[in-house]
C-alpha positions in Angstrom: -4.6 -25.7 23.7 -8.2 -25.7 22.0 -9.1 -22.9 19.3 -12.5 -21.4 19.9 -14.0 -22.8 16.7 -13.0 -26.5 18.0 -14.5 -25.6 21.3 -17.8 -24.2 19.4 -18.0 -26.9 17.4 -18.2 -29.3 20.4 -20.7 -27.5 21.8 -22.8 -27.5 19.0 -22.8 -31.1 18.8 -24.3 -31.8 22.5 -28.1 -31.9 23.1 -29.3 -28.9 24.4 -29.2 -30.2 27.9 -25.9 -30.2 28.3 -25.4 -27.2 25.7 -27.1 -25.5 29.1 -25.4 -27.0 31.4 -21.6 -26.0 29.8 -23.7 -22.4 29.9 -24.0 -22.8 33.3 -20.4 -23.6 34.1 -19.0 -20.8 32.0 -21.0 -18.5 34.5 -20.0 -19.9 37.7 -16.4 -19.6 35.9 -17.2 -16.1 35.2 -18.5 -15.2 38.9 -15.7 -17.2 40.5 -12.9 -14.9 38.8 -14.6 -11.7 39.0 -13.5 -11.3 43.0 -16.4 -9.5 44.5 -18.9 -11.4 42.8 -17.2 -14.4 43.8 -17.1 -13.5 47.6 -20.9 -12.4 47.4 -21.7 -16.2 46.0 -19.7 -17.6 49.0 -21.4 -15.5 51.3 -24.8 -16.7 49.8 -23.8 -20.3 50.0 -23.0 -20.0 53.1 -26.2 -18.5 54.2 -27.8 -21.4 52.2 -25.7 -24.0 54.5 -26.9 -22.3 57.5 -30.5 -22.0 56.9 -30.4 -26.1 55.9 -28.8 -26.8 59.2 -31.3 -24.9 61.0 -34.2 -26.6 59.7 -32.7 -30.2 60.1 -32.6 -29.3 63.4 -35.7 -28.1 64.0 -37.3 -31.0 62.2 -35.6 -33.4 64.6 -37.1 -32.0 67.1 -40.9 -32.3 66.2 
C-alpha cells in the first residue's frame, strides 16, 4: 500500500495538466462514495443521455 508522502510526491512531479486531472478523479471518487451525491450525479447523467438522444433525433429529421 502507498504512504501519502509517496503518493504526494508523485503528484508533484506531473505537469499541471494532469496534476488537474488526478484532482478531478479524486472528486468523482469523493461524489461516487458519498451515496446521495452519487445518486444525484447518476440522475444528472442520465438527464444528460436523454437530452443527447433527443436532439439526435431531431436533427435527423431536418
Amino acid at each position: 500500500m502507498y504512504e501519502i508522502n509517496k503518493i504526494i510526491d508523485q503528484i508533484r512531479q506531473m505537469p499541471d495538466s494532469l496534476v488537474q486531472e488526478v484532482s478531478d478523479f479524486i472528486d468523482f471518487l469523493l461524489i461516487k462514495h458519498s451515496g446521495n451525491q452519487w445518486e444525484l450525479w447518476l440522475e444528472f447523467k442520465e438527464s444528460l443521455d436523454i437530452e443527447e438522444y433527443d436532439f439526435s433525433a431531431y436533427l435527423s429529421n431536418l
